[in-house]
DOTORVEX-276908 format. One record per residue (C-alpha): x, y, z. Coordinates in nm, 4 decimals, always signed. Layout:
<rs>
> c1 | c2 | c3
> X | Y | Z
...
</rs>
This chain:
<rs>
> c1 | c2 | c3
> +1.5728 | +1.7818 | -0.5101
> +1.3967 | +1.4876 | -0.6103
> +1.4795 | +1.2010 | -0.3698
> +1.2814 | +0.8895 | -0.2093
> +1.3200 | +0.7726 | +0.1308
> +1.5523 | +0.5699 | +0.3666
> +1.5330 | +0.2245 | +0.5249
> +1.2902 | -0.0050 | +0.6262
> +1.1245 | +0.1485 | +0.9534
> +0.9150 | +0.3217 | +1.0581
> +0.8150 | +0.3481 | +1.4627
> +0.6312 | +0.5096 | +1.6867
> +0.8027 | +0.5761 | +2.0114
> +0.6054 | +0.5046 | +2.2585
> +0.8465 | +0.4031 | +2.6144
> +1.1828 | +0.5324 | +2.4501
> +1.2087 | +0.8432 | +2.2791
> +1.5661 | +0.9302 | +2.3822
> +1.6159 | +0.6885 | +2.1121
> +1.3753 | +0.8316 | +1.8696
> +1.4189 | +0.7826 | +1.4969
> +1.6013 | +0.4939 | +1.5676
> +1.4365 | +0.2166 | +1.6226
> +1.3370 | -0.0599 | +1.3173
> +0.9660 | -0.1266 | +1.3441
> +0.7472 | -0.1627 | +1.0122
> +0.5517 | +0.1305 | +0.9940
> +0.1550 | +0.1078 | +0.9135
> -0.1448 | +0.2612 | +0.9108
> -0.2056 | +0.0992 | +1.2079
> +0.0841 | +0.2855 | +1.4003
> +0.0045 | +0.5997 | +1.2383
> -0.3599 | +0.6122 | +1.4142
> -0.1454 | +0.5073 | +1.7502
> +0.0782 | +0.7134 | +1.7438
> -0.1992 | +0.9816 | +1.6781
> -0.3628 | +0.8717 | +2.0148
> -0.0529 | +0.8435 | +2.1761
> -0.0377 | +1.1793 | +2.0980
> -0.3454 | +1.3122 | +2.2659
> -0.3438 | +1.0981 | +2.5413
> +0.0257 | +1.2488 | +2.6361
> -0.0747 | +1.6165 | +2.5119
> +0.1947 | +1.6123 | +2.2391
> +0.2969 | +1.7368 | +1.9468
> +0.3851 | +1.4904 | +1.6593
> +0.6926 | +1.4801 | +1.4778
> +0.7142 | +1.2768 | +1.1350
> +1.0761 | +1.2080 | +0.9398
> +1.0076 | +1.0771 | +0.5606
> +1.3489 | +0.9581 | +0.4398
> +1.5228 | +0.6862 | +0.2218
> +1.8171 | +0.4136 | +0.2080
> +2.0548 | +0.6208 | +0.0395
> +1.9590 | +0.9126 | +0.1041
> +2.2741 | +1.1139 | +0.2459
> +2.1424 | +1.3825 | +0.4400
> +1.8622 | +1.1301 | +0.5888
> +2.2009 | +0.9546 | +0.7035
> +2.3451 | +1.2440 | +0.8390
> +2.0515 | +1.3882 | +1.0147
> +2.0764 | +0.9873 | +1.1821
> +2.4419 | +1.0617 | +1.2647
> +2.4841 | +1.3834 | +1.3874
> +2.1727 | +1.5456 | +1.4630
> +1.9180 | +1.3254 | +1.6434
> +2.1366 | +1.1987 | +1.8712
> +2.2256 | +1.5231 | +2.0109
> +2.1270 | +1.5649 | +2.3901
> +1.9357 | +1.8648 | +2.3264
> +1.7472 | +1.7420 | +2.0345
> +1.6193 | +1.4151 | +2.2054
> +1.5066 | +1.6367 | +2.4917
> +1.3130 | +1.8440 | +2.3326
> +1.1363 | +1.5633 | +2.1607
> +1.1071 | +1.3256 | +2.4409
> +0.9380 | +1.6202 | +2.6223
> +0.6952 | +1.7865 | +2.3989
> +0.6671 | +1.5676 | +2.0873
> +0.5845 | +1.1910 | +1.9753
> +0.7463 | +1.0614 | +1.6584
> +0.7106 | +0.8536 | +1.3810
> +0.9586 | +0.7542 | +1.1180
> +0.8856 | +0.6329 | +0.7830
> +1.0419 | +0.4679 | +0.4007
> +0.8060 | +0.5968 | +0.1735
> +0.9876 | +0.3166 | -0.0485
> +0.8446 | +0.0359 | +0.1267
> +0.5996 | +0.1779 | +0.3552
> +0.2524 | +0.2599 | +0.2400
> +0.2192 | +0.5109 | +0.5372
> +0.5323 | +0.6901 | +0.4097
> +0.3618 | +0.7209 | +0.0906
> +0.0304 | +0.8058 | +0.1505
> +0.2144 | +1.0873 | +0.3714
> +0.4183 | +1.1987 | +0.0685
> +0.0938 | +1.1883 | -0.1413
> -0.0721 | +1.3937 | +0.0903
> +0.1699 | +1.6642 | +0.1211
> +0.3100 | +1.6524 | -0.2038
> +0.6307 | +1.5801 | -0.0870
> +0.9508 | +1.5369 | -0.3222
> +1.2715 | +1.6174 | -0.1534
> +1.4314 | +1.4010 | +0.1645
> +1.4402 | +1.3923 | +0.4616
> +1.0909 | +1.5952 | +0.4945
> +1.0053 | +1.6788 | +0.8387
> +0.6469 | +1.7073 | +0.8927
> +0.5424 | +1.8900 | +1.2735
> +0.1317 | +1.8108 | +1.3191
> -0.0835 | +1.8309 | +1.6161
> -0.2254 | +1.5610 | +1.7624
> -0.5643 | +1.6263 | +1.5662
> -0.3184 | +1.6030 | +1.2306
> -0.3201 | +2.0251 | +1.1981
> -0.0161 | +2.0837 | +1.0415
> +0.2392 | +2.3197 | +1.1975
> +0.5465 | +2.3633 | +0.9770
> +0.6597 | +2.0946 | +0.7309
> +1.0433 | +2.1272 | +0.6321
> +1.3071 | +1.9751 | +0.4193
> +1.6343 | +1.8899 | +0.3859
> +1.9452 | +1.8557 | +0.6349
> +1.8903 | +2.0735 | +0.9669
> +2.2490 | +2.1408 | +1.1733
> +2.1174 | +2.1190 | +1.5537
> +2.0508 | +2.4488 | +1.5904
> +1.8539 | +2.5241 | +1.3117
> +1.6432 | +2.1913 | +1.3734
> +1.6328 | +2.2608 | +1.7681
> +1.4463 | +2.6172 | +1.6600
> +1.1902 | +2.4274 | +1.4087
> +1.1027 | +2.2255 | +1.6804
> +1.0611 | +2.5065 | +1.8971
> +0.9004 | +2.7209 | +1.6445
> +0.6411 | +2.4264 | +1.6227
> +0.5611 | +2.4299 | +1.9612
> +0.5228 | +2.7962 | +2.0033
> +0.3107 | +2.7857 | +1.6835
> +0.0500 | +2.5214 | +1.7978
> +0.0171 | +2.7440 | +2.1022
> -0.0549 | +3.0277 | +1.8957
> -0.3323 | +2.8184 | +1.6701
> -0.0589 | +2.8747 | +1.3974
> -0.1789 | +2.5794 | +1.1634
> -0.1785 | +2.5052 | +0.7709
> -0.3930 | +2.4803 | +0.5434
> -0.4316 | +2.1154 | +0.5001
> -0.7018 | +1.9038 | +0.5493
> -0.6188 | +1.6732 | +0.9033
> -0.7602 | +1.3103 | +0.7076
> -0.5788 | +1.1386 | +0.4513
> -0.7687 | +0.9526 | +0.1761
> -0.6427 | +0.8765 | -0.1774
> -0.9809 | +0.9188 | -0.2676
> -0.9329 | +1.2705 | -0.2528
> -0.6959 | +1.2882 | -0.5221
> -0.7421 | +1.1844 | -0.9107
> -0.5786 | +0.8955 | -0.9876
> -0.3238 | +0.9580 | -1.2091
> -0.1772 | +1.1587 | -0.8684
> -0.2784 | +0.8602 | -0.6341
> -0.0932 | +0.6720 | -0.9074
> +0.2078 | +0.8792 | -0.9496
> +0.2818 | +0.8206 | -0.5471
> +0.1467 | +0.5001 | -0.4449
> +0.3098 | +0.3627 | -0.7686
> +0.5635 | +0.5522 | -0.8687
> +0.3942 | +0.6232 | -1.2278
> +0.5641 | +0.9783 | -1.1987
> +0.5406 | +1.0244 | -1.5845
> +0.2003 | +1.2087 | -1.6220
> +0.1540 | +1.3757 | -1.9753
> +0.0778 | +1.7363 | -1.8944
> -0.2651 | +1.7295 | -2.0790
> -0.3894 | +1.4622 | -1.8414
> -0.2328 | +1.7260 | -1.5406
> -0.4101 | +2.0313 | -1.7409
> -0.7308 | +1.8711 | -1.7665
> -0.7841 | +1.8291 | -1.4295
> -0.5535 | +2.1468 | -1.3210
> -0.7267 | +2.4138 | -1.5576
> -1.0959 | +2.3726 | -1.4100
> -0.9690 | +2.4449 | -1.0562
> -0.7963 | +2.6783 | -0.8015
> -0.4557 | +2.6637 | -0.7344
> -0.5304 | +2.7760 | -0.4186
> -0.7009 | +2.4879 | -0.2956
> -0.5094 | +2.1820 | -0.1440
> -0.5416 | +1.8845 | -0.4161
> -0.4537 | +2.1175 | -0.7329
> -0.1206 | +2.2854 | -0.4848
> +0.0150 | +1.9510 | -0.4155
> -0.0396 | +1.8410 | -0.7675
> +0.1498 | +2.1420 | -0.9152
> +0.4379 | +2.0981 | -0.6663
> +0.4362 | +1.7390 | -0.6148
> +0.4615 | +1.7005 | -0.9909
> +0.6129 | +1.9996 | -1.0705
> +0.4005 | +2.0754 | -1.3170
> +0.5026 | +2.3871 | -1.5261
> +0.4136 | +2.5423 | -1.8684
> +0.1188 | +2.8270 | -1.7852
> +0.1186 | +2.7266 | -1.4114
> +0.4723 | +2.8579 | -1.3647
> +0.3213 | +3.1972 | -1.3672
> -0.0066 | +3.1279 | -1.2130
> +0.1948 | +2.9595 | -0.9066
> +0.4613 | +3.2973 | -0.9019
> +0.1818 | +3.5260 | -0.8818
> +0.0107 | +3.3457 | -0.6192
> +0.2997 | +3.2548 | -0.4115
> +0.3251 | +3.4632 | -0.1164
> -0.0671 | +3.3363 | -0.0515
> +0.0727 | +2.9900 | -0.1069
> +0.3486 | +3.0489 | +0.1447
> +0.0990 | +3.1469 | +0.4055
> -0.1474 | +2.8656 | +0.3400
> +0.0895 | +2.5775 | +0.2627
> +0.4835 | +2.6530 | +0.4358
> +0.7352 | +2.7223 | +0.2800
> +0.9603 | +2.3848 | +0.2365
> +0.7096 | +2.3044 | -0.1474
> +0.6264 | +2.7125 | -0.2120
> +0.9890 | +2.7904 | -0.1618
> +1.0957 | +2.4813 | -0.3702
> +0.8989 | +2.5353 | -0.6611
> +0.9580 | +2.9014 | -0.6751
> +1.2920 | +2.8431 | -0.7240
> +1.2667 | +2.5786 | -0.9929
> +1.0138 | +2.7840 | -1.1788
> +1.3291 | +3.1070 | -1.1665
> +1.5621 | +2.8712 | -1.3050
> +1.3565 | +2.7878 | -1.6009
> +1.2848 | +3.1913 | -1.6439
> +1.6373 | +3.2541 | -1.6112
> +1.6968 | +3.0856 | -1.9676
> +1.3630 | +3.3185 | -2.1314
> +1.5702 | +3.6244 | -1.9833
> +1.9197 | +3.4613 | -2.1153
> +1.7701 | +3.4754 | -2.4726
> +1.7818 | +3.8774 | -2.4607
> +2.0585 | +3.9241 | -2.2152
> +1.8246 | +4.1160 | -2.0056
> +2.0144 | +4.0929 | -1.6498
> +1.8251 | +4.3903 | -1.4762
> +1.4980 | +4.2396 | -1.5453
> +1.5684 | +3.8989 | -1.4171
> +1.6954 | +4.0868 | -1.1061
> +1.3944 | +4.2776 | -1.0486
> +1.1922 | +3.9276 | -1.1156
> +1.3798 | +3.7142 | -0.8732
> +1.3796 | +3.9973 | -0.6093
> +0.9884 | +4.0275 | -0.5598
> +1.0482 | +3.6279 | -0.4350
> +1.3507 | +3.7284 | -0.1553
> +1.0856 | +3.7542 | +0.1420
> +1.0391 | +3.3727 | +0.0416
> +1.3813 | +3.2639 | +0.2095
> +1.5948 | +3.3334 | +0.4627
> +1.8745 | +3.5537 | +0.4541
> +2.1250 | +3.2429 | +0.4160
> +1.9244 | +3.0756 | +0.1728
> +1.8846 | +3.3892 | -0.0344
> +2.2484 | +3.4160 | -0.0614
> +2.2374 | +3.0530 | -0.1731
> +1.9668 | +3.0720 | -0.4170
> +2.0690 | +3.4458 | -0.5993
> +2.4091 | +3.3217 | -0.6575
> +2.2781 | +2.9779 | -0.8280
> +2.0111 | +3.1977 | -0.9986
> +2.2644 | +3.4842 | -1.0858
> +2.5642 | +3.2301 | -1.2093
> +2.7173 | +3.2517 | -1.5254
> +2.3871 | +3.4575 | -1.6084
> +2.4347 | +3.4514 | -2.0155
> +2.6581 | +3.2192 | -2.0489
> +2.6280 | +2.9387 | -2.2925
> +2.8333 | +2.6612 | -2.3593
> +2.9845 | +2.6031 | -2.6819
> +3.0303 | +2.2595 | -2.8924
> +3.4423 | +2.2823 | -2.8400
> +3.3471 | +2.2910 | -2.4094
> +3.4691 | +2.6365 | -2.3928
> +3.1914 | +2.9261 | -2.2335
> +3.0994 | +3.2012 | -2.4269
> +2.8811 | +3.5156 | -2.3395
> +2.5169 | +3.5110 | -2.4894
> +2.4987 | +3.8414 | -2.7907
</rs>
């Protein structure tokens, strides 16, 4: 799910939100601290789409879903927002950095003193991106917040990470990650967006699956769920080597409270597929002994 943003702009709405996300202005720093203000001085919630030229679901979420009448009411009403191309924006990428953010479009829901609420990924029908919102407001109400730090400051990060996003020197050789990864806690913000931002793997695979549910609850779900599921895939081969179905089961199942109910269906069956099968020289599949 490795993508990188759409287009170049990146606005705050400020007199027009029933035509929010659409409008072409180059996004800054600058209109990130406005639309921050704008925020408190209207008592809002802020709403953030990272996405990319190219991207397809970033062009359908364009197409079909913010237009919708009861999308642009709910975010005329309660929330301001800001678009951004992490490709040409250094907003959009210092956002990314921040949040560790990989796959596109990323929705990311903050408060108006940058608390984040919920950040999710991916294409959202109307419905499902009608609750988020909803599920965002009803959250900040609640105090329901994340874990993260409300400042952004690539100081805060080492620099091969500042690097990796700012730059897009994504090629890090895991003993640089480990020597900066094994003296701290996954737990804590910088080393969790490293791990998922990078997708770091080797020992932290199982260091990241035993800490996950905590994860979940500090961090959201959109990079927990994510890299829980890349990290099965790559067990799903170390189980393929014995042919030991029942115990991949029992793994993958003790992750199900993870996802929803649709996604789980999802997920299991790419996790589950053609369990043991390998493919042979002459293109032909043939069952693992």
């Amino acid at each position: 799910m490795i993508r990188i943003l759409k287009i170049a702009s990146a606005f705050l709405l400020l007199a027009c939100p029933s035509i929010a996300l659409k409008a072409q202005t180059q996004s800054t720093d600058e209109s990130w601290e406005l639309v921050k203000k704008q925020a408190v001085a209207e008592k809002k919630l802020i709403f953030v789409d990272l996405y990319f030229t190219g991207c397809m679901p970033c062009a359908k979420m364009d197409k079909e879903v913010f237009p919708d009448p009861k999308v642009t009411e709910i975010l005329s009403s309660d929330f301001v927002t800001f678009k951004s191309d992490i490709m040409k924006e250094e907003i959009g990428k210092k956002l990314c950095m921040k949040y560790g953010v990989t796959g596109f479009p990323t929705f990311l829901l903050i408060n108006s003193d940058g608390k984040v609420i919920d950040i999710a990924a991916g294409f959202q029908p109307v419905d499902q991106f009608t609750a988020l919102l909803q599920n965002a407001k009803d959250g900040a109400k609640k105090g329901n917040f994340k874990k993260y730090s409300t400042k952004i400051d690539v100081k805060d990060y080492p620099e091969f990470y500042e690097q990796a996003f700012m730059a897009g020197k994504r090629s890090v050789p895991f003993e640089v990650l480990d020597g900066y990864l094994k003296s701290k806690s996954i737990l804590d913000e910088v080393p969790f967006v490293i791990v998922t931002g990078l997708r770091v793997g080797n020992q932290y695979d199982d260091l990241f699956l035993k800490n996950a549910n905590q994860l979940y609850n500090d961090y959201g779900k959109s990079s927990v769920a994510n890299h829980v599921f890349g990290i099965l895939m790559k067990k799903k081969k170390e189980f393929e080597k014995t042919n030991d179905l029942a115990s991949f089961k029992k793994l993958i199942d003790q992750y199900k409270t993870l996802y929803t109910p649709e996604e789980w269906t999802r997920f299991e069956g790419f996790l589950l597929k053609d369990f043991g099968v390998v493919k042979a020289s002459n293109s032909t599949y043939t069952l693992q002994k």
